[in-house]
VMD Tcl script that draws the C-alpha trace (Angstrom):
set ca {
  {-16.82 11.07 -4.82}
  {-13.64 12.45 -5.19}
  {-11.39 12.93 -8.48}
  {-8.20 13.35 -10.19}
  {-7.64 14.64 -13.25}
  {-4.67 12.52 -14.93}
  {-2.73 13.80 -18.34}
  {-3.76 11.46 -21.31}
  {-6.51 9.74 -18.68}
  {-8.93 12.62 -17.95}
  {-11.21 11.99 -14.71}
  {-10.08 9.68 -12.45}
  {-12.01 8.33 -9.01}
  {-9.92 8.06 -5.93}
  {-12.12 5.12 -4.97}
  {-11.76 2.22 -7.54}
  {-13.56 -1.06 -7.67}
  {-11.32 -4.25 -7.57}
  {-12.77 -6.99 -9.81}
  {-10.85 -10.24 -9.37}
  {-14.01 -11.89 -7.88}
  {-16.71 -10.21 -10.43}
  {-18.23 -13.66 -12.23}
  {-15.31 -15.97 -10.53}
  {-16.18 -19.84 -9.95}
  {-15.21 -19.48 -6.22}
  {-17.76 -16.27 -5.60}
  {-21.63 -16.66 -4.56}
  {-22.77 -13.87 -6.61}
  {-24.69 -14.06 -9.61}
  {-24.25 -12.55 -13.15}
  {-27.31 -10.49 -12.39}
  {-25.74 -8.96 -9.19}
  {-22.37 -8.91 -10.81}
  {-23.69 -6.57 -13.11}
  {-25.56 -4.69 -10.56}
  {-22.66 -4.14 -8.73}
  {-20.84 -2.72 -11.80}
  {-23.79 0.01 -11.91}
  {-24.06 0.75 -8.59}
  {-20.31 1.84 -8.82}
  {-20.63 3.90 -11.83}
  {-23.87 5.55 -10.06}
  {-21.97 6.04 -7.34}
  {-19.43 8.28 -9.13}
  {-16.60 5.48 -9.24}
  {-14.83 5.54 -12.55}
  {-11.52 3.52 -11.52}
  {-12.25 -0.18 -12.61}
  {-9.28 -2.82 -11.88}
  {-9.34 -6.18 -13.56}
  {-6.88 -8.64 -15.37}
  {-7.64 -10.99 -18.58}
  {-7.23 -14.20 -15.95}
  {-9.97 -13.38 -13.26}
  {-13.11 -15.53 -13.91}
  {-11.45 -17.12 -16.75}
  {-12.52 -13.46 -18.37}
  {-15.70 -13.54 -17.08}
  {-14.75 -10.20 -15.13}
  {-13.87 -8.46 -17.98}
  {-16.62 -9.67 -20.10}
  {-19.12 -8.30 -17.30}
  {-16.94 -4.99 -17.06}
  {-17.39 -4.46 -20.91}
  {-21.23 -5.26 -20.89}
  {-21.82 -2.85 -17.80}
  {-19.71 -0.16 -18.85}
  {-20.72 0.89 -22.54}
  {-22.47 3.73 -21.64}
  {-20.48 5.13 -19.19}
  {-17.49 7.14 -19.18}
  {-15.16 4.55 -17.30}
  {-11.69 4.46 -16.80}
  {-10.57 0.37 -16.48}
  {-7.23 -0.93 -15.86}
  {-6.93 -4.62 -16.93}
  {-3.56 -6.80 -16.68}
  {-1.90 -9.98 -18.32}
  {1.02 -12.40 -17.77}
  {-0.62 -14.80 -15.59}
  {-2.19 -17.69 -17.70}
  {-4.65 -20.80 -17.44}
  {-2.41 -24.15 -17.00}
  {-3.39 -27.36 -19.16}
  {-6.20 -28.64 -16.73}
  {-7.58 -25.23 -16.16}
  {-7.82 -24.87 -19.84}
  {-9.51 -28.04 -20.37}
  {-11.80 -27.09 -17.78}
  {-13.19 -23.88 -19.40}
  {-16.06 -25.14 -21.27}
  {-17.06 -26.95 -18.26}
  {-17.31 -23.67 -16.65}
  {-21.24 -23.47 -16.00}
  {-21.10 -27.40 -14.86}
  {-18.47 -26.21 -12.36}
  {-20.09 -23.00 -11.50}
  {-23.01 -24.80 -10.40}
  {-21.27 -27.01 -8.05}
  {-18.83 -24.69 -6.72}
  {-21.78 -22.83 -5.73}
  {-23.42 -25.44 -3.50}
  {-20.43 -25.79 -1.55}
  {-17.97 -23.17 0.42}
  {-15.52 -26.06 1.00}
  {-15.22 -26.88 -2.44}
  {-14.58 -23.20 -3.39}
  {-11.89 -22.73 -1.02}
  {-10.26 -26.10 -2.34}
  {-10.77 -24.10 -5.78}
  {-8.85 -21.46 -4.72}
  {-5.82 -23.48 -3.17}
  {-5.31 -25.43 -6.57}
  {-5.74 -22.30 -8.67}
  {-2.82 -20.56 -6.96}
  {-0.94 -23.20 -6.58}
  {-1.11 -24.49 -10.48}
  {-0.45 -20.51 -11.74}
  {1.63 -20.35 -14.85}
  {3.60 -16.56 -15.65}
  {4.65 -15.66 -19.36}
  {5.52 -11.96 -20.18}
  {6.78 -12.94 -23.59}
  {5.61 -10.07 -26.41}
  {3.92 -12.60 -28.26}
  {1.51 -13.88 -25.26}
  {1.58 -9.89 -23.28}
  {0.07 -8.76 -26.51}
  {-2.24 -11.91 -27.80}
  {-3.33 -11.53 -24.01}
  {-4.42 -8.05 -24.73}
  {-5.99 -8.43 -27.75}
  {-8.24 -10.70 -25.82}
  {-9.31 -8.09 -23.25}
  {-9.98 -5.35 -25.65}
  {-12.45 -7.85 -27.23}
  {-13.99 -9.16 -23.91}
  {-14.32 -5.50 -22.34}
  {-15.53 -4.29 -26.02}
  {-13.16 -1.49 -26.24}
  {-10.28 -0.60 -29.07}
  {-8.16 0.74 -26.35}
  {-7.12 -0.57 -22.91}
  {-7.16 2.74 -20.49}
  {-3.94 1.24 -18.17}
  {-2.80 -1.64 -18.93}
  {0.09 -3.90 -16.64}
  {2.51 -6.25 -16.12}
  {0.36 -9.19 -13.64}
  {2.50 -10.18 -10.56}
  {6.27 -9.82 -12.45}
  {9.11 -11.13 -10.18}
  {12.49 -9.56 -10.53}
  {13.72 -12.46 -13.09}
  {10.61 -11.80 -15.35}
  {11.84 -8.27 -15.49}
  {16.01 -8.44 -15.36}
  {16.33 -8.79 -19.43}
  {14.09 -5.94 -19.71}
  {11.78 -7.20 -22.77}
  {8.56 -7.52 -21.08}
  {8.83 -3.83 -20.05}
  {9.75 -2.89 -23.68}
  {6.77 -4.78 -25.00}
  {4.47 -2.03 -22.70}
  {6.32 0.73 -24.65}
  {4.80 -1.22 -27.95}
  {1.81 -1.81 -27.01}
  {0.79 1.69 -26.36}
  {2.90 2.88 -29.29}
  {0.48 0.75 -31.23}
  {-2.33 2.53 -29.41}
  {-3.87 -0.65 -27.51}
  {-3.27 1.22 -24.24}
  {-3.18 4.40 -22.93}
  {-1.02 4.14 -20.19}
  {1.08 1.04 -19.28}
  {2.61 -0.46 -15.99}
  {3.35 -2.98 -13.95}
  {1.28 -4.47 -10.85}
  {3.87 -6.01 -8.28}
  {3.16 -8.26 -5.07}
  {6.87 -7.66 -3.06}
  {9.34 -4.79 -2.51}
  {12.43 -6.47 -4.72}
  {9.91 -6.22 -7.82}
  {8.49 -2.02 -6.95}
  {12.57 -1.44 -5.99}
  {12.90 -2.11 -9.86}
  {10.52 -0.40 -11.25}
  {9.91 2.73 -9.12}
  {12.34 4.39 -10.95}
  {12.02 3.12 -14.51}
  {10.22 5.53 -16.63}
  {8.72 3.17 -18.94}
  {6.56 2.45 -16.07}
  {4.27 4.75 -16.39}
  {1.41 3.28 -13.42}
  {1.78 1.10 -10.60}
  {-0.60 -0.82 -8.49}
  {1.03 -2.52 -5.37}
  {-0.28 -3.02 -1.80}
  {-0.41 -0.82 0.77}
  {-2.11 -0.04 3.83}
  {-2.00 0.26 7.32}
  {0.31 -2.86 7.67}
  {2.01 -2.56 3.83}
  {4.00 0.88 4.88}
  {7.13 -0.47 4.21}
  {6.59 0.25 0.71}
  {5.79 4.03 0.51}
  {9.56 5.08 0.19}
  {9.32 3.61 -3.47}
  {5.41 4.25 -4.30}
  {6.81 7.84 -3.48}
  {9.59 7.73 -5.87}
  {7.50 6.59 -8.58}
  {4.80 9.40 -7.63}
  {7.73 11.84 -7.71}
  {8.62 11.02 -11.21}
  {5.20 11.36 -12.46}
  {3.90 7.84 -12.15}
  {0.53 6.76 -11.39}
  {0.02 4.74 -7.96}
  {-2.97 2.94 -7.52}
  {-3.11 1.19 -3.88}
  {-5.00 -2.61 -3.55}
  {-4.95 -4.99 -0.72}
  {-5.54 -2.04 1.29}
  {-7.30 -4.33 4.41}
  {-4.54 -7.36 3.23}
  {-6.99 -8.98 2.23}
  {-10.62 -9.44 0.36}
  {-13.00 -6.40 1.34}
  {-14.91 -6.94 4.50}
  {-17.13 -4.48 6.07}
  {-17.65 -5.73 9.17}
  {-13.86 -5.28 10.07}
  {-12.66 -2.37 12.19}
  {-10.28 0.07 9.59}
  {-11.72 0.59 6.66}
  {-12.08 4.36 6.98}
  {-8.22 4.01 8.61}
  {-7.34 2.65 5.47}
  {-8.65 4.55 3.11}
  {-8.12 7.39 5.03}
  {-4.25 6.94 5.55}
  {-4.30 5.79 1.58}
  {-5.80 9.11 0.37}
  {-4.12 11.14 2.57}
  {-0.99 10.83 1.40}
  {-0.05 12.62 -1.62}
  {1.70 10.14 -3.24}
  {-1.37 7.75 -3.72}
  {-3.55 8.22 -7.01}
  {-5.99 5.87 -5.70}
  {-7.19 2.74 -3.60}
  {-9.01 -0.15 -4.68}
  {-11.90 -1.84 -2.68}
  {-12.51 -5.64 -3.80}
  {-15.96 -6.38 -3.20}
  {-19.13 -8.37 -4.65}
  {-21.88 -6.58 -1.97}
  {-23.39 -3.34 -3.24}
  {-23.84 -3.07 0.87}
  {-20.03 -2.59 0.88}
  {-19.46 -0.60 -1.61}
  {-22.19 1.97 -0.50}
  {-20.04 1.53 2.81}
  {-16.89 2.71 1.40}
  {-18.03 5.15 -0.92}
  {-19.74 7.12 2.24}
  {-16.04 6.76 4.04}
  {-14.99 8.97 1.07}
  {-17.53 11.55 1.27}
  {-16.90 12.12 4.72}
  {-13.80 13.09 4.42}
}
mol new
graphics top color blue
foreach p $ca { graphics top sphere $p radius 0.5 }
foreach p [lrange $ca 0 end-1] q [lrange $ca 1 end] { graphics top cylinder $p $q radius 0.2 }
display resetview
């Protein structure tokens, strides 16, 4: 494995393990294997960990903070997105549902359509820091090691409160570092620039290059750039370009890191050999 060493962050993986499907209601993997997967990682030399408080209805970061206690892990966990009325309702259901899901692919992807379709966003300081509160507890930890902004659009950001919130939060020592994680080139035009964001995580990969002129004027300024999405989509093995990708991510200077998002110790083994032979 390969490292950086970050001011205020210490040792930091160039490979980092995406967790959005860790303990989700649409994955096939167990809790067992969830949290095999977490220690396979760790073994592996990976200390980059990327979740958010909404994947797996915290599940993810529940399994993050039972796998990681003894370990010396750097994890980067988000907020903003949150559960509408009939998700909520639907939470204590969730080992009912789990089951179910589980016995059929169709109804997961159906899962997965109304979930994204139904997403709320609030980035008010009230829920951004009740939100984190909630993580710290669920990844049993008294401080968050980067902690972002889920999926702002340029509206959520135009009044500029959600962005001094960040500036709070870490002032109160509930995160180390603080950021924003952006899905379009209007939002990372914003916020390349602004130094009170002090990490990004956007996409970018062989078919994402359109946004390297601002990842690079963030990285010039001092910020940290973690890449995800880096295939465009969920981690897959068995598709041509993964050591393009990470390859072409790692290579260029203005990259911190690149996530994989997996739930197959086979794939992760897979990528972390595509860094050692570089």
């Amino acid at each position: 494995m390969r490292y950086r060493q970050l001011v205020g962050l210490g040792k930091f993986s160039v490979l980092g393990l995406g967790c959005a499907r860790l303990g989700s209601l649409t994955a096939s993997s167990t809790r067992r294997e969830s949290l095999s997967l977490i220690a396979a990682a760790a073994n592996a030399g990976i200390t980059l960990f990327d979740t958010a408080d909404i994947y797996a209805q915290g599940e993810s970061e529940r399994l993050l903070g039972e796998a990681l206690r003894s370990t010396d892990a750097r994890v980067v966990t988000k907020a903003g997105q949150r559960y509408t009325f009939p998700q909520g309702v639907l939470l204590p259901l969730r080992g009912m549902t789990t089951r179910f899901l589980a016995l059929s692919s169709q109804a997961r992807t159906a899962a997965r359509a109304v979930r994204a379709k139904t997403m709320r966003r609030d980035y008010t300081p009230e829920y951004l820091r009740r939100s984190l509160l909630g993580s710290l507890s669920r990844l049993r930890r008294e401080q968050v090691d980067i902690f972002l902004l889920h999926s702002p659009s340029v509206p959520d950001l135009r009044d500029g409160e959600a962005l001094d919130c960040l500036g709070a939060l870490k002032q109160e020592g509930l995160a180390r570092c603080v950021g924003v994680s952006c899905d379009d080139q209007a939002t990372l035009a914003i916020i390349a620039s602004d130094k009170r964001v002090e990490a990004i995580e956007a996409p970018f990969g062989p078919n994402r290059q359109e946004l390297l002129v601002d990842l690079k004027r963030a990285a010039e300024r001092g910020a940290i750039v973690i890449a995800r999405e880096i295939l465009a989509r969920d981690f897959d093995a068995r598709r041509p370009g993964l050591k393009t990708a990470l390859s072409l991510c790692l290579a260029e200077p203005a990259i911190t890191a690149a996530l994989i998002g997996t739930t197959d110790v086979r794939h992760l083994h897979q990528a972390v050999r595509v860094i050692g032979s570089r």
